[in-house]
C-alpha positions, 0 to 999 in steps of 0.5 A: 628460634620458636619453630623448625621446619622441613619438607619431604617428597613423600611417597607412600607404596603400600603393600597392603591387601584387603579382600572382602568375599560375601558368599550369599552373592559370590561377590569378592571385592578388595584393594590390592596396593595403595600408592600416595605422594606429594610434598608433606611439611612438617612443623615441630613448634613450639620449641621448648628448653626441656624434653621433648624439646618441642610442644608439638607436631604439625604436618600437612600437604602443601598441595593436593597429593596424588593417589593410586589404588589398585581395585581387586574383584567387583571393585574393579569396576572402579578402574573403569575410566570415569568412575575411577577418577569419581572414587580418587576424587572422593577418597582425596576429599577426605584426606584433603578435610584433614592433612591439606591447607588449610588443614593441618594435623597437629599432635601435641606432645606437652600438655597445656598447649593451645592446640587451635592456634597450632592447628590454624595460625594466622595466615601469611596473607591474602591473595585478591585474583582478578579472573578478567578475560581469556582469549583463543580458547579451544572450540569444543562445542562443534557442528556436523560430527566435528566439520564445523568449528562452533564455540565454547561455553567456557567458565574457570575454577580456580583453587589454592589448597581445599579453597575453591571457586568458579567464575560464571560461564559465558555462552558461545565465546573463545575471548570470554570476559569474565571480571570477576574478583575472588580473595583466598587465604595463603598459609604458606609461601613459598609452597602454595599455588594458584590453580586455574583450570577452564571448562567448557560447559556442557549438559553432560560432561564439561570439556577441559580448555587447558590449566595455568599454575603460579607459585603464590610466592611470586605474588607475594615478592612482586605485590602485584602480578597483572600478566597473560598466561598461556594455557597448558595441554591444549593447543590455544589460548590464554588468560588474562589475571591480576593477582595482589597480594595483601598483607595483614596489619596488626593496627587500624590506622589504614583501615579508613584507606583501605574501605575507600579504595574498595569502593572504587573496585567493581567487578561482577561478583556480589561480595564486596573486596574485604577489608580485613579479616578475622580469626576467631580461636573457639576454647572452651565454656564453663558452666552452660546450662543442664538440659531438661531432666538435669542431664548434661548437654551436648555442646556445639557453636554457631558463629555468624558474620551477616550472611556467613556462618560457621559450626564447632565441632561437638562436645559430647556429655559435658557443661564445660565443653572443650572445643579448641577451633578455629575459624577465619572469616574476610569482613567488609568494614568492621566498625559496623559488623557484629560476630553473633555467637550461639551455643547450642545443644547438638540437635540445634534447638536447644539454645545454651546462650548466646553472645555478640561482639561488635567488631568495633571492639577489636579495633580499640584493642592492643594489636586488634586482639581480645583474648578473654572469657565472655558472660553469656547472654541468656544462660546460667548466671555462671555462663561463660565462653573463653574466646580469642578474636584477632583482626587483621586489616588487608593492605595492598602496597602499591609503593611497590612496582609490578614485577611483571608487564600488564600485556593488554594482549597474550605475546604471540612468538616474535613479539618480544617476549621471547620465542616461546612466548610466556609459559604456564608455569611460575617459578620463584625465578619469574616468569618462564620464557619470558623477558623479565621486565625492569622494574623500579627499586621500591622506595621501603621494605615490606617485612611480613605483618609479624615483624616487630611483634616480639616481646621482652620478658624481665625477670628478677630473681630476688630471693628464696626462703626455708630451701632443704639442706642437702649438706650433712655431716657424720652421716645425716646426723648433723644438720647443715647448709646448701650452697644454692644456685638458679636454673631459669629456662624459657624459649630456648634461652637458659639463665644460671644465677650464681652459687651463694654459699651456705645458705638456705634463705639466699638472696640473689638480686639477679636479673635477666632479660629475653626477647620471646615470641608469644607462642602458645603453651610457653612456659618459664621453667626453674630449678633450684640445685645445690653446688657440690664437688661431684653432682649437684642435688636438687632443691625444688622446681616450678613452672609459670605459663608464659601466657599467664605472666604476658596476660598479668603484666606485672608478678611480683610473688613467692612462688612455693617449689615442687617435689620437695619438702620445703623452700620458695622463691621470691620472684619479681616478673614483668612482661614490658609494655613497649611504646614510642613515646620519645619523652617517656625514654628519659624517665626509664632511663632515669629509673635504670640509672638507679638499679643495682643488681649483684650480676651486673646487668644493665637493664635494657631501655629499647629493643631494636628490631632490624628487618635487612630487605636487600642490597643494590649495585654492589661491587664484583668479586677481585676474579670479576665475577658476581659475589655470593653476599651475606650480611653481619648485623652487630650491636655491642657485642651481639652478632648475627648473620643472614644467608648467603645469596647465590651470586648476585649484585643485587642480593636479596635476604628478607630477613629480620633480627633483635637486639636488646639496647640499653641506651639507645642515645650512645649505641651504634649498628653496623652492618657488613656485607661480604662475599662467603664472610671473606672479602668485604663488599662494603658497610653501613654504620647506623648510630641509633640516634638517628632512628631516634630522630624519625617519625614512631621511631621508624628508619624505613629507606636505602643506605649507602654502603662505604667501602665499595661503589658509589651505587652500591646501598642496601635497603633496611628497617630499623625500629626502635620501640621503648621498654616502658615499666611499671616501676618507673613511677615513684611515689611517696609512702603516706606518713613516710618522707624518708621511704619511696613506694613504688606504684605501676602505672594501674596502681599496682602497689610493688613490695621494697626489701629493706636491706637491714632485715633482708627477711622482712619487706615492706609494701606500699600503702596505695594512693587510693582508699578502699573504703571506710572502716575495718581492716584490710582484708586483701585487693581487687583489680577492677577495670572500670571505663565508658565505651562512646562507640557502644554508649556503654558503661563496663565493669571488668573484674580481672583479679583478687589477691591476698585474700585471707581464709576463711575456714581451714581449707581456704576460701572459695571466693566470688565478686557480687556488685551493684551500681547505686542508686538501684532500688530494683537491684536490676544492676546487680552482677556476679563472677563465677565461684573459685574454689580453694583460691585466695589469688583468685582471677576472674577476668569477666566483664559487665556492660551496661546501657548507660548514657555517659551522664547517668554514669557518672552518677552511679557508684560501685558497691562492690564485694568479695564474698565467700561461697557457704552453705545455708547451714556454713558457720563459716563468714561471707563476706570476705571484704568491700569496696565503695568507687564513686564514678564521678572520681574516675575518668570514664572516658579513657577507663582506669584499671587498678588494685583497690582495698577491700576492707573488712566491715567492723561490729 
């Protein structure tokens, strides 16, 4: 679990008074009692293993919440009706800006967290309403003091949260036909409503012609809603809507689908249906340009999709501004949209760079994600923004039926529908007062966009080295050992490593592994303690933001521990790639077969992800009556149970689980369904060889149950996704026949412990060279490919390692390159400067306008290089490397660790 939740019925009765007297004019205004309730949300996430056990508080107001106040002196003039509700309205808007969806306050508790992903998460999905018609309306506009019924002028405002809109009026019309489409976000279900309320226009105050409200839950359950509603507190009249609700796939594949189906939409609004949406997470800038006069600027964004634009907030002082917004944008068709970015001065003039990214780049990426830092166009040479893009394409199911009839008129009393006809308001039962349609069982299950995102975190605890001795004798003036062991704690999961005895270099050999949500402000935490017979001493400890070992991949370092004198820990982490790729299981399979680990752990090959939708035609209880069902899902000893249904033959759970597989050949699922966990109801048996067998790995259908009635099945996914990992590809050291390096799939060259000297540790030489001449002074990671879309050629420098010193505090390094043959040095790039850091991590990315031909030509002249003062004794250059781009397949673009070779006099 990553987050808890709850709901308040929140009421708040103030007895507050306050009293404002201005004796030149004898007036006296004040407020006597403030009254506010409605129902807050509360979220404590993320859920972290340490105190305070949560990374932060996020509350808000599902819906607008009610306000009373009682005015006191002059201000009473705003209890006079009309005015009263013109001051509630306004003081609602507020409170609305700030604790109403799609506002949410937030108040981090831990440092470190990514507040604007608290503060604005994905949505759940996105609600496309059809306002078609109406009918029966209320006459309002009337003839002769009210003896003659005339028309209305009506138009509707329909809201979710703070989102708002309003349909175009249609003159002198009791069946108005409007058609008109509107799309808004939904963060919460269930929780949030759809409200409609029709006007009648009117030159000085409009006349109400009645409200509906749904429970957007419904919509998401049924898919489709296309139903008249009958309007409330009025005597007449209906509306006729069509709601969809639209998931959000992390994937591309429909998008083509989905365009081609908007353009077969038409309604009478200007925009377009929207094929996907964007979240945009605004972090932060470093080093933007000084105003005139070398002051520091006042840093604010606009970002523009075609005719939408957004702003920041304002960063007040500063060249390293700290934003932390978030923004959602619907797009069109994103293989032709641009974000255009501009960074501004506070008064709106002053431009401090600017960027544009084609939406084109998202849909390349994995998950249609891009978190990075991004060089600024027309800034300082130093000039970047850390921005956080996600894509999500808008898929209507339409495997699924409608819930609710289409009626191609508003149902009168008698006419089958039930006496009262249908009611205004939903509820997640259906639809009040009337008969609930039969609607055909769907054929596949429809978890939501997030199922299966979860991730598989491996970590290897090798060794430690130089730890304190904490085990004296005659009072401290012997020295002696420690018996040391390992706490390891991450996402609300805790590992302990065995207790070695007497040692202060132990060796562990110990793995562990855990299935995560990528949540922001994660951290790995360990502890090292020494074993005693009454309380165990500390021995050091350290933190790893999960963030940074997902964005690496692959870590296999010492790390040095914190509040002690001495001791380090070696650790090998790898955040595992997961494909669908059958073939490739064997390998890992192969590669697992051949590792040993002093715990005894088996390393995982798969992770199985289980989404258990619902149950059909199960069998009564023994007394007769419909059984309260819950299901148990196991695999290998692991167990999980869902909720428990109210009584029901035809249980629905939507709930979703994990299992870690090591061999997904030999394993088998079973699930149970019983009523309250006694009497069983009946059962499905799954070997995962079976999931194996289907498309992508993907077992997506209804299961018949044994042990019960011939109907009775339950409808589940099951999908399978493979642990690839980096240290599966072996290779030969050169010059070595009997020792095997170990290259990762971008060249990451993996050190190997020999076992005769558990102190020494050897790495393998990479396959690819780094230049010629000259030692090696440390490697660079380099990303270097050609995007066809952009017809641009890209450098991406994400990191450097081992770098040696180049003075007694270190080096403060930086990457300068040019692309050969370049006589004017037009081509000639450069990172940011990291001080103090000989593991320095870059992560920026150059483009170029070149043909894929002229690319092909160039060749990178790369080096790291030291920043000096003119006056500096210190040395420069740091080391180089030469890559010929006619060696590399530009085409699919290679990312991996090259030499740097120090130049020899």
């Amino acid at each position: 679990m990553t987050r808890s939740r709850c709901c308040w019925i929140s009421i708040y009765a103030g007895d507050v008074e306050i009293n404002v007297e201005i004796k030149k004019y004898f007036c006296k205004a004040g407020v006597k009692g403030i009254q506010l309730h409605g129902k807050l949300r509360v979220i404590l996430e993320p859920l972290i293993g340490d105190i305070p056990l949560v990374g932060a508080i996020t509350m808000f107001f599902i819906r607008r919440p009610k306000l009373d106040i009682n005015w006191t002196g002059l201000t009473n003039l705003l209890d006079i009706p009309g005015l009263n509700a013109m001051s509630d309205t306004m003081i609602m808007d507020a409170i609305a800006a700030f604790l109403v969806l799609p506002n949410r306050l937030t108040v981090p508790l831990v440092a470190d967290l990514h507040v604007a992903q608290l503060r604005s998460p994905l949505p759940r999905g996105v609600v496309r309403i059809h306002l078609l018609e109406a009918e029966d309306l209320t006459a309002k506009d009337t003839v002769i003091k009210g003896l003659i019924d005339g028309k209305s002028d009506p138009y509707a405002v329909l809201r979710v949260g703070t989102q708002t809109f309003t349909s175009h009026h249609v003159d002198s019309n009791l069946n108005p036909q409007w058609r008109e489409m509107f799309e808004v976000i939904v963060h919460e279900v269930p929780g949030q409503e759809l409200e409609v309320e029709v006007f009648d226009k009117d030159p000085d105050q409009d006349d109400f012609l009645g409200r509906v409200k749904i429970d957007l839950d419904i919509v998401k359950r049924a898919r489709v809603v296309d139903d008249w509603f009958n309007l409330k507190d009025v005597p007449s009249g209906s509306v006729h809507l069509r709601l969809e609700w639209l998931s959000l796939l992390p994937s591309a594949e429909r998008l083509s689908e989905v365009i081609q189906r908007n353009r077969n939409v038409s309604c009478k609004t200007s925009d377009p249906p929207s094929a996907a949406i964007l979240a945009v997470y605004l972090d932060r800038a470093q080093d933007l340009p000084m105003k005139k006069g070398n002051k520091d600027p006042s840093p604010m964004v606009q970002l523009s999709i075609q005719d939408t634009t957004r702003e920041s907030k304002t960063s007040y002082g500063t060249n390293n501004p700290l934003w932390e917004d978030a923004f959602t944008f619907f797009i069109q068709d994103p293989s032709r949209q641009d974000i255009d970015i501009q960074v501004k001065d506070d008064d709106r003039a002053l431009s401090l760079g600017s960027l544009t990214i084609p939406l084109a780049r998202l849909l390349t990426s994995p998950d249609l994600t891009m978190d990075q830092w991004f060089q600024l166009n027309n800034s300082g040479p130093a000039s970047r923004i850390y921005i956080k893009t996600i894509l999500r394409v808008l898929w209507l199911n339409e495997e699924m039926s409608p819930t609710t009839p289409v009626s191609p008129h508003p149902p009168s009393p008698g006419s089958g529908h039930g006496a009262g006809g249908i009611t205004s308001e939903l509820s997640p039962g259906g639809v009040s007062g009337a008969l609930k349609p039969v609607s055909t069982p769907p054929q596949h299950t429809t978890p939501d966009s997030d199922f299966g995102t979860e991730g598989v975190l491996r970590i290897h605890l090798v060794e430690a080295h130089n730890l304190i001795a904490k085990d004296n004798f005659m009072g401290g003036m012997v020295k002696g050992k420690s018996d040391p062991y390992v706490k390891i704690r991450v996402g609300g999961v805790a590992f302990r490593s065995h207790t070695i005895k007497e040692n202060l270099n132990p060796y562990w050999n110990e793995l562990y592994e855990v299935i995560l949500t990528q949540l922001p402000g994660q951290e790995v935490q360990f502890e090292l303690y020494d074993k005693d017979l009454d309380q165990d001493d500390f021995l050091g400890r350290f933190r790893l933001n999960l963030r940074d070992v997902i964005g690496s991949q692959f870590t296999d370092q010492w790390f040095t521990l914190n509040d002690v004198k001495s001791g380090r820990v070696h650790l090998v982490l790898e955040w595992l790639p997961r494909v669908t790729d059958l073939p490739r299981l064997e390998q890992v399979l192969q590669f697992q077969s051949q590792q040993s680990y002093q715990n005894k752990v088996l390393p995982s090959a798969a992770v199985l992800f289980i989404y258990v939708e619902r149950a059909h035609g199960l069998p009564l209880k023994k007394s007769g009556k419909e059984p309260k069902v819950g299901a148990e899902i196991a695999l290998k000893g692991i167990s999980y149970r869902t909720k428990v249904c109210e009584r029901s033959m035809s249980p629905r759970w939507d709930e979703a689980f994990h299992f870690l597989v090591r061999d997904p050949r030999d394993e088998i699922l079973t699930i149970k369904l019983s009523h309250s966990w006694g009497q069983p109801l009946g059962s499905v048996v799954l070997p995962l060889r079976e999931v194996l067998a289907e498309p992508d790995l993907v077992l997506d259908r209804w299961l018949s149950l044994d042990g019960a009635l011939p109907e009775s099945q339950i409808l589940l996914r099951a999908s399978l996704k493979i642990l690839d990992t980096q240290l599966a590809v072996c290779r030969k050291v050169p010059g070595d026949d009997d020792v095997t390096g170990v290259t990762g799939e971008e060249g990451d060259d993996i050190p190997r412990r020999d076992q005769a000297n558990p102190d020494l540790r050897h790495r393998a030489v990479p396959s690819h060279a780094g230049g010629e001449g000259g030692g090696v002074a440390g490697q660079v990671k380099l990303s270097i490919g050609y995007s066809i879309e952009e017809s641009r050629l890209y450098v991406t420098v994400h990191s450097c390692r081992d770098l040696p010193a180049c003075s007694k505090d270190g080096s403060d390094p930086y990457v300068s390159f040019i692309l050969l043959p370049d006589k004017n040095r037009t081509t000639k790039r450069k990172t940011a400067i990291r001080k103090r850091d000989l593991n320095p991590e870059f992560n920026e990315r150059f483009d170029f306008d070149f043909s894929l031909e002229e690319s092909l030509q160039r060749r990178l002249d790369l080096s790291v290089k030291n920043s000096v003062s003119f006056m500096s004794r210190e040395r420069e250059l740091i080391g180089k490397v030469l890559v010929d781009l006619d060696q590399i397949d530009l085409n699919s673009g290679v990312t991996q660790w090259y030499n740097l070779t120090q130049e020899i006099n």
